[in-house]
C-alpha positions as CSV (number, residue, x, y, z in Angstrom):
1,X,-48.0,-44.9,28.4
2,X,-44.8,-43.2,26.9
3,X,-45.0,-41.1,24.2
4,X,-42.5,-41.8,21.0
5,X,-40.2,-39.6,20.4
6,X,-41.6,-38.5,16.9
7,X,-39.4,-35.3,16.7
8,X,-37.0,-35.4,13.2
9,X,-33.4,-33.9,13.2
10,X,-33.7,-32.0,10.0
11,X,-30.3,-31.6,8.1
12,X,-29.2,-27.6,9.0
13,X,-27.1,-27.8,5.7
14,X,-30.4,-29.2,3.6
15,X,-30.5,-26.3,1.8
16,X,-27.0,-26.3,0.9
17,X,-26.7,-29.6,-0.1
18,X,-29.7,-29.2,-2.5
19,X,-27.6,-26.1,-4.2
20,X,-24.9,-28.2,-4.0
21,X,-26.7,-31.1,-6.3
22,X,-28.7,-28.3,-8.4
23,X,-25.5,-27.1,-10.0
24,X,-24.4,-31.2,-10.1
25,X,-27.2,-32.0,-12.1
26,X,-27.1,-29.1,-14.2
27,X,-23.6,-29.6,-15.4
28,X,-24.3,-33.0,-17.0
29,X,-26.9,-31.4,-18.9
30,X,-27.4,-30.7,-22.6
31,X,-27.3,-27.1,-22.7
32,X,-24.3,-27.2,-20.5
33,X,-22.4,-29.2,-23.1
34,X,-22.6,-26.6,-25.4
35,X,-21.4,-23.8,-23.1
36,X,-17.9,-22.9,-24.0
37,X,-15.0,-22.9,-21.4
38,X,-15.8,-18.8,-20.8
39,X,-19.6,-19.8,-20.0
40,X,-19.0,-22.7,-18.0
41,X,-16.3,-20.5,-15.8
42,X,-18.6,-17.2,-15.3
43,X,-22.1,-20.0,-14.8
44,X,-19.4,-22.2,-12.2
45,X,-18.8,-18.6,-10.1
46,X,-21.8,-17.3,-9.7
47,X,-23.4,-20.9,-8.4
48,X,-20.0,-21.7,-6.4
49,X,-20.5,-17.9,-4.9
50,X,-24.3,-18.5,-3.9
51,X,-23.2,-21.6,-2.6
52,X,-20.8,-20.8,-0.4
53,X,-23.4,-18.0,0.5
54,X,-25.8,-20.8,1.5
55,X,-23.5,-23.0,3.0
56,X,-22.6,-20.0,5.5
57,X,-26.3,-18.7,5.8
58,X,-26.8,-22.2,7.0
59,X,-24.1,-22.0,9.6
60,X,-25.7,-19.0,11.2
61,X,-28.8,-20.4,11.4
62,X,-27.2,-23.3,12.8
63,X,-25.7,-21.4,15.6
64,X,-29.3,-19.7,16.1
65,X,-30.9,-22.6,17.0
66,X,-28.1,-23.9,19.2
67,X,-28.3,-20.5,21.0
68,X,-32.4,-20.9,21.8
69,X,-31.9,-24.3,22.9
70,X,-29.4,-23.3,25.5
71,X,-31.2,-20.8,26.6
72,X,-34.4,-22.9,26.5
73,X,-32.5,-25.8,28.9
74,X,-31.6,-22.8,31.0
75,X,-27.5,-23.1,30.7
76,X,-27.3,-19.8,29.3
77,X,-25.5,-17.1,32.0
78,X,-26.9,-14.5,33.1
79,X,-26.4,-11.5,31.0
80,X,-25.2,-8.1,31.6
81,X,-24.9,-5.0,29.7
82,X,-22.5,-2.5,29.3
83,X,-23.5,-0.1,32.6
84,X,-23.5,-3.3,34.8
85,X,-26.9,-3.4,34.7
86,X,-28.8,-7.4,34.0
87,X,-31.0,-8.1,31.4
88,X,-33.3,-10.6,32.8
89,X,-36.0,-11.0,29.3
90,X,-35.0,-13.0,26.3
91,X,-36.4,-12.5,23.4
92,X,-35.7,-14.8,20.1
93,X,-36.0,-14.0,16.2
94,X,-33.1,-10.4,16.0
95,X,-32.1,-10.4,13.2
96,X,-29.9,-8.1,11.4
97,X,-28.3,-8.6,7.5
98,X,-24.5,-8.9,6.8
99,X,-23.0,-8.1,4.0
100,X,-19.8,-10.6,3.2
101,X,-17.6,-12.0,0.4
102,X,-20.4,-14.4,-0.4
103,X,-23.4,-12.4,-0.7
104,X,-25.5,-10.8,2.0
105,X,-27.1,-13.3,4.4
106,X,-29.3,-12.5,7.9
107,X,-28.1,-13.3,11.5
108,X,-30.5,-14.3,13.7
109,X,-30.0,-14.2,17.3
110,X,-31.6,-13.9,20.7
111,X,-31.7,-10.1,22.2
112,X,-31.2,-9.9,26.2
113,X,-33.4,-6.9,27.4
114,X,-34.2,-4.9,30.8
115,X,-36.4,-2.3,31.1
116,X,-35.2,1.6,30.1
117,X,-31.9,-0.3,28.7
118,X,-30.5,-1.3,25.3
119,X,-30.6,-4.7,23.9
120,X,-27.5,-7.2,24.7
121,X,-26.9,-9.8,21.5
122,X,-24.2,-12.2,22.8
123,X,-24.4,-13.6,19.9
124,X,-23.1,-11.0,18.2
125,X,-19.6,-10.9,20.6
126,X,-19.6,-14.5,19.8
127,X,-19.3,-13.7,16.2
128,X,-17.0,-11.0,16.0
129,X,-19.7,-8.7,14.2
130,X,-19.0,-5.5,12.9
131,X,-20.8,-2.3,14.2
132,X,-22.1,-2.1,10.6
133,X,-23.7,-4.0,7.8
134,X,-20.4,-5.0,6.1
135,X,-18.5,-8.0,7.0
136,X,-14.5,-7.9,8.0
137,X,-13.8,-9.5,4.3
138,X,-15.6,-7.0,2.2
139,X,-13.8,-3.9,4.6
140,X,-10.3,-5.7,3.7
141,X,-11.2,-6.0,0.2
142,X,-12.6,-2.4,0.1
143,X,-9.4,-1.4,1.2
144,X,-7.1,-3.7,-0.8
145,X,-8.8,-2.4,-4.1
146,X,-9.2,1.4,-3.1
147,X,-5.1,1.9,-2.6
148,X,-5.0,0.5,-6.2
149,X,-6.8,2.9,-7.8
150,X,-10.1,5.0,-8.1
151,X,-13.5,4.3,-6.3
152,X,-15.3,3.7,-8.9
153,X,-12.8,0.8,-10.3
154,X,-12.9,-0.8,-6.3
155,X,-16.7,-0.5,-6.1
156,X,-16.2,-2.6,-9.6
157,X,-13.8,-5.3,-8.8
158,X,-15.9,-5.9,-5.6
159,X,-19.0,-6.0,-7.3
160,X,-18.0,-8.8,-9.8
161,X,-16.8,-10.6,-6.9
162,X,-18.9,-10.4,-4.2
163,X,-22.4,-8.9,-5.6
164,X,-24.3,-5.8,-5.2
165,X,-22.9,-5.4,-1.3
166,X,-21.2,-1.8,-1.2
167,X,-21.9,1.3,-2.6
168,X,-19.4,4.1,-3.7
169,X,-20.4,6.0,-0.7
170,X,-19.5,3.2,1.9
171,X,-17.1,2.2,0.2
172,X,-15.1,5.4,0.8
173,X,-16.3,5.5,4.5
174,X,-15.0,1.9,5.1
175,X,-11.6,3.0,3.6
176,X,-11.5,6.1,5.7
177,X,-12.7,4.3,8.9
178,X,-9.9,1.9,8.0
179,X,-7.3,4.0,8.2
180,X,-7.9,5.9,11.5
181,X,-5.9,3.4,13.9
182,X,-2.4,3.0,11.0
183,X,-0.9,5.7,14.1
184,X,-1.8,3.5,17.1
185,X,-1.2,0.3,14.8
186,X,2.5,1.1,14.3
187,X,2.6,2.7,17.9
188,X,1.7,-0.9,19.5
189,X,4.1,-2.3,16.7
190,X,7.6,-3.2,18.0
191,X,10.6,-4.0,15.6
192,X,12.7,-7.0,16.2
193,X,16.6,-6.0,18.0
194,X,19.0,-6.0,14.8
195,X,22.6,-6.6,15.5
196,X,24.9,-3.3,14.3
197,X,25.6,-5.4,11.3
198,X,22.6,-4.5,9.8
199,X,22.1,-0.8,8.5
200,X,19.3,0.9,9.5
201,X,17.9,2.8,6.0
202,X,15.5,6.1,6.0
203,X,13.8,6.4,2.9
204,X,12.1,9.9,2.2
205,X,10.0,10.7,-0.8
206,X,7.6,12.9,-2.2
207,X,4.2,11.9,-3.8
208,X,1.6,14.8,-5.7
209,X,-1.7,14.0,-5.2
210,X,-4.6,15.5,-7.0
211,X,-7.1,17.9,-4.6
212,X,-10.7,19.1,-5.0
213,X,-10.0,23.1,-5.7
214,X,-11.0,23.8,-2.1
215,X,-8.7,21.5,-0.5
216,X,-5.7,23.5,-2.2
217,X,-3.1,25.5,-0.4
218,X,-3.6,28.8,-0.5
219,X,-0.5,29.5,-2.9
220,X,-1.6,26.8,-5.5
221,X,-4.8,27.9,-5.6
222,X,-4.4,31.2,-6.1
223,X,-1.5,30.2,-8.8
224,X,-4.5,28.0,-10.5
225,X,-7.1,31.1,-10.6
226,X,-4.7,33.5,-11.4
227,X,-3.6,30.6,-15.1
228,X,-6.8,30.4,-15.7
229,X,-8.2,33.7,-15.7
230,X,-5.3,34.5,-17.8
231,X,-5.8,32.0,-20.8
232,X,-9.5,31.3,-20.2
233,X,-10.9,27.4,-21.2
234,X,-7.9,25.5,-23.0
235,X,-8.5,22.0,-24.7
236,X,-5.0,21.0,-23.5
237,X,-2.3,22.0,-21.4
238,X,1.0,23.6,-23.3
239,X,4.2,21.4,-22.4
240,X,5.6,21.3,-19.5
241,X,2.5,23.2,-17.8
242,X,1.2,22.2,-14.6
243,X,-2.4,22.3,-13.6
244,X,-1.8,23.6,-10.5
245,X,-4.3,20.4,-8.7
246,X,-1.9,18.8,-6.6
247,X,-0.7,19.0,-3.3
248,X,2.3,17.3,-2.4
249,X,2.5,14.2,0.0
250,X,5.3,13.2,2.3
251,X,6.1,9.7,2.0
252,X,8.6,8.1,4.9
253,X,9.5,4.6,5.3
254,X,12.1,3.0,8.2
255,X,13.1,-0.4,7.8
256,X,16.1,-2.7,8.4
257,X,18.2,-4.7,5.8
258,X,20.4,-7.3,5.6
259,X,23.8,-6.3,3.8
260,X,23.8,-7.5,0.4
261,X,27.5,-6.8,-1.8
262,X,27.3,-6.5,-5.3
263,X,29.1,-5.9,-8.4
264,X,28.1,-2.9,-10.7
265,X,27.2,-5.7,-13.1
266,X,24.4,-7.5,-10.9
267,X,22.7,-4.1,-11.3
268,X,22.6,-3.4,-14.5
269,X,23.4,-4.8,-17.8
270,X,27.1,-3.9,-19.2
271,X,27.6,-3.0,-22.8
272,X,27.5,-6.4,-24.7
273,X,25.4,-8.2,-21.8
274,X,26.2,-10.0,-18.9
275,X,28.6,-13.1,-18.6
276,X,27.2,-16.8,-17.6
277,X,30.0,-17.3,-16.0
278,X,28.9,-15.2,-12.7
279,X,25.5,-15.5,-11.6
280,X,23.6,-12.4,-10.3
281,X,23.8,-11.8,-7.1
282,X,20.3,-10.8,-5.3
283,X,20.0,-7.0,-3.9
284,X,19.3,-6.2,-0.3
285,X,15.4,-6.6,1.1
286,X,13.6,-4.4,3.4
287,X,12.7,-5.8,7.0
288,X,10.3,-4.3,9.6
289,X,8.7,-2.0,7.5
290,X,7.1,1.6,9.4
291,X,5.9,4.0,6.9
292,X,4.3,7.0,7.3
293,X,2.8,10.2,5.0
294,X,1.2,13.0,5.2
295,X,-0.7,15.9,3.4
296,X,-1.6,18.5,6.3
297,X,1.9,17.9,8.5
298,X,5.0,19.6,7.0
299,X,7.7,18.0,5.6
300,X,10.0,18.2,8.6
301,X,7.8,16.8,10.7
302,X,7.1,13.6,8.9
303,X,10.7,13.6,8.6
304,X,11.3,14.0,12.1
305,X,9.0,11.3,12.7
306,X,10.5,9.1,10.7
307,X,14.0,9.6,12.8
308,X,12.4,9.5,16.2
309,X,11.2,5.8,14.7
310,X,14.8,5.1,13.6
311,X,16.4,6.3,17.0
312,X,13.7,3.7,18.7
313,X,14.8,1.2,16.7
314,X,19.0,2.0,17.5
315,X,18.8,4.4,20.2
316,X,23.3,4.0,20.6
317,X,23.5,4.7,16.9
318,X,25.3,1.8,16.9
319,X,24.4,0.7,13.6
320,X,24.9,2.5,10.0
321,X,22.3,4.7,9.3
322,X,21.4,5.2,5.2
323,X,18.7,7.9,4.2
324,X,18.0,7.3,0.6
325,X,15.9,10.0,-1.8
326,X,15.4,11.1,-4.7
327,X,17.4,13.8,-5.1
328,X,14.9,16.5,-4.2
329,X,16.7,19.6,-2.6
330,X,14.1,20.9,-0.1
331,X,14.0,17.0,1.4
332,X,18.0,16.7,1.0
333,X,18.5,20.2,3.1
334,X,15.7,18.9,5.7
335,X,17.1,15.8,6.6
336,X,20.8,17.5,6.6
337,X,18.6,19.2,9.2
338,X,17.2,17.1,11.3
339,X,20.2,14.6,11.4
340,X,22.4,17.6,12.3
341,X,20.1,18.3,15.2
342,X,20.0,15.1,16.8
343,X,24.0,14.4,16.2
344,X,23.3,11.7,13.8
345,X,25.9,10.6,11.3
346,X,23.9,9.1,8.2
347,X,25.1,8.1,4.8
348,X,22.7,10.1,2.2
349,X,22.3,8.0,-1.0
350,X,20.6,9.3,-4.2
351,X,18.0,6.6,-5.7
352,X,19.9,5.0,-8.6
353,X,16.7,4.5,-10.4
354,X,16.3,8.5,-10.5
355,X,20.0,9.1,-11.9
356,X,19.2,6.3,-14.3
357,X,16.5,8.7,-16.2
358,X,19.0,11.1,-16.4
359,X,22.1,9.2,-17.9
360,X,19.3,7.7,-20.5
361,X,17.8,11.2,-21.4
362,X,21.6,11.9,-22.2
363,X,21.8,9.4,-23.9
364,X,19.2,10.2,-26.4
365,X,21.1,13.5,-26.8
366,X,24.2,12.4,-28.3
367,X,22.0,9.1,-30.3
368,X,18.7,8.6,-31.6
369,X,16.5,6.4,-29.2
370,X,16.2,3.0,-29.4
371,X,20.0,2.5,-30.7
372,X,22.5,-0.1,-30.1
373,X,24.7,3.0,-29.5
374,X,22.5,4.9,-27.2
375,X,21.9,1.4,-25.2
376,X,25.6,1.1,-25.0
377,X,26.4,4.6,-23.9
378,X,24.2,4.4,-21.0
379,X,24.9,1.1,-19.8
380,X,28.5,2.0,-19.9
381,X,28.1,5.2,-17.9
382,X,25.6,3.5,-15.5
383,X,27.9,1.2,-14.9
384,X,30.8,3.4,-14.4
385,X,28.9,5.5,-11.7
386,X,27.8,2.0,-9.8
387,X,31.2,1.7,-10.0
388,X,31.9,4.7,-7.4
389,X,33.1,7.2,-10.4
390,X,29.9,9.3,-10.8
391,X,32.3,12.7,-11.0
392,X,34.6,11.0,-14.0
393,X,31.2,9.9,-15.5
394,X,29.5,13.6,-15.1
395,X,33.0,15.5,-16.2
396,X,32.9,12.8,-19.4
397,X,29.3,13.7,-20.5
398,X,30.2,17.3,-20.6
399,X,33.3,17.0,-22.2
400,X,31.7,15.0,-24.8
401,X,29.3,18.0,-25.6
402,X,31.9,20.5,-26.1
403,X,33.4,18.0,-28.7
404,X,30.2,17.4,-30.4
405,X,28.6,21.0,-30.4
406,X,25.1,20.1,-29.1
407,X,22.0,22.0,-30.0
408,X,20.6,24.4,-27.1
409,X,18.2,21.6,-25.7
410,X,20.7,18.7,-25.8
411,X,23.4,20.8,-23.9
412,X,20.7,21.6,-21.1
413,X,19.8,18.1,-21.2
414,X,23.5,17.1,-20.5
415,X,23.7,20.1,-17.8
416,X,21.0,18.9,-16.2
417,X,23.2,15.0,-16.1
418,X,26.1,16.7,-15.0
419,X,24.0,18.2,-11.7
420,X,22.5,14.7,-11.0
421,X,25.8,13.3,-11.4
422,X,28.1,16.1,-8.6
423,X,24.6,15.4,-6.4
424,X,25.3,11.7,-6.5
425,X,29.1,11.5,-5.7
426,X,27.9,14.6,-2.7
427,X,25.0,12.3,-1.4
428,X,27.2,9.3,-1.9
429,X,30.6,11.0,-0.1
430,X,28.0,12.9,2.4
431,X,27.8,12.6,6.5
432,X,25.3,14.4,8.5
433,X,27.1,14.6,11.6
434,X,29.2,18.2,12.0
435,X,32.4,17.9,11.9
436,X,32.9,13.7,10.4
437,X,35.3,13.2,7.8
438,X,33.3,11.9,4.6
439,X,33.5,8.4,3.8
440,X,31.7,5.5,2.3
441,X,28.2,4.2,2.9
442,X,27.6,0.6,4.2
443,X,27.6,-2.0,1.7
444,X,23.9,-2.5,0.2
């Protein structure tokens, strides 16, 4: 006589679903009416988080039993490790925990095996798994967080979201292990052809960064010994005084942009506001973004890197080629450097922003901050220099002080204007290539 088939399909999501109708019925319940909005929230995320931790724990123990069943019906391939060699014996019940978004949660899978050789998990291909505990979401995360700010406030924002999965310690190795293949990423990277109507900008800055004492160069270090044997413990540094913890980054980015004309009045406001008559018009965007920095290489060379990326991307020079910076004179005499080397003509242009902190800290010297006036007389000059007549605006400033008889500090703070001010109309008016007649940059 024929058996029955007596064997039940359990639900692989049982468990889910009965989360699922735990937090349902709790919801509708007295003490949840008297939750307030803040409760109900922080209660709603920390079930909807263990949920969706179930709901994938089920998944993978889905996906374990369909594996065993294959290889019980005998439609599982043959399996082969690494050396070539076959691993003829199964063996079911591997597991090994994963730490994701959700929660940790254990993958189970089948381990292929042959004698003096390591273990083969094709489940573990299948799934994408990561050599280590942590999942592909919580190593994106750990890097998303870390470039924001410290460890410590990473390690925090991950916690509250995903649990108690990463330490400090990990943390920092995900973030460095993360960061190993930016070279070969942007190697393997190739920019979109541009038409030579689009210019081709260079953008070079410099970024301190704070160093454990040992990781100092040699001259900083010595400079930091040599301040503090000198005043012995201080509560505070005296103004102006550097600490002497820093070593300085080079920041490079090469990207394309669309030309983008505007008045000096989309830019910034003009004494009295703008007029509604004229919308503003919307500034250029960057395009095909490399960047690149560096601690341990010299300045020149990340600079030189940064042009060797430019040259792939317009190896005719048949576009316009901007460098923009901050006015820094070390970086300005380097790239003058490099783009006299390679024959490059490039339109240097100093970072408005940067001359903006100037013309406002000369404002304050001739009116007390937060003025009408001292609004007034910087948007007028700003707006006279966006207007291509940064010399008039510099020669004006100093004129003005001779009139007014500054003190000692204001006249070196209007000094200092009238040196941003010749640098801009020099970076503005300036060519790299030997010998070119000076002229104006591309319209941005």
């Amino acid at each position: 006589m024929e058996q029955y088939d007596t064997h039940a399909t359990a639900d692989p999501f049982a468990r889910s679903i009965s989360a699922f109708e735990t937090l349902m019925g709790t919801l509708p319940g007295a003490d949840a009416s008297a939750w307030t909005h803040a409760v109900l929230e922080e209660r709603l995320e920390t079930a909807g988080r263990e949920l969706l931790r179930q709901l994938l724990q089920d998944h993978l123990d889905l996906r374990a039993r369909q594996e065993e069943d294959l290889v019980r019906a005998g439609a599982r391939p043959v399996v082969v490790g690494p050396q070539g060699r076959v691993r003829p014996w199964r063996e079911s019940g591997h597991g090994r925990w994963l730490a994701g978004v959700f929660g940790p949660v254990r993958v189970t899978r089948i381990a292929h095996r042959g004698k003096g050789a390591c273990n083969v998990h094709p489940a573990d291909a299948a799934l994408s798994l990561p050599a280590g505990r942590h999942s592909m979401g919580v190593r994106r995360l750990a890097v998303t967080e870390a470039v924001r700010g410290s460890f410590d406030q990473a390690q925090h924002v991950i916690e509250r979201r995903c649990g108690r999965v990463l330490g400090k310690r990990r943390l920092e190795e995900l973030v460095v292990a993360a960061a190993l293949d930016v070279d070969g990423f942007y190697r393997a990277r190739i920019p979109l052809p541009c038409s030579r109507e689009m210019p081709l900008a260079v953008q070079v800055d410099g970024k301190g960064v704070v160093m454990r004492p040992e990781a100092l160069r040699e001259g900083t270090r010595r400079a930091a010994v040599k301040a503090a044997a000198a005043v012995g413990h201080r509560g505070r540094l005296a103004p102006g005084e550097k600490p002497n913890r820093k070593r300085m980054a080079t920041v490079a980015c090469v990207f394309d942009t669309r030309p983008a004309p505007r008045r000096p009045h989309d830019v910034i406001h003009p004494p009295g506001g703008r007029s509604r008559e004229r919308s503003v018009r919307p500034g250029p965007g960057a395009e095909n973004r490399w960047c690149t920095a560096s601690l341990i290489r010299p300045p020149e060379q990340v600079i030189a890197d940064a042009f060797d990326q430019a040259r792939a991307r317009d190896p005719k020079h048949l576009r316009s080629w901007v460098v923009l910076v901050d006015g820094a004179r070390h970086q300005l005499d380097l790239i003058t450097a490099e783009a006299a080397r390679r024959g490059v003509t490039a339109h240097v242009l100093l970072d408005f922003v940067h001359v903006a902190e100037y013309v406002w800290a000369g404002a304050h010297a001739f009116h007390r901050p937060g003025t009408s006036e001292a609004e007034a007389w910087a948007a007028d000059h700003l707006t006279t220099i966006l207007a291509g007549q940064a010399a008039r605006t510099a020669d004006g400033m100093t004129a003005q002080a001779d009139r007014e008889h500054l003190t000692a500090s204001q006249r070196e703070t209007i000094d200092a204007c009238h040196r941003v001010g010749s640098a801009s109309v020099e970076s503005v008016l300036l060519w790299c290539e030997p010998g070119a007649e000076a002229g104006s940059p591309p319209a941005l």
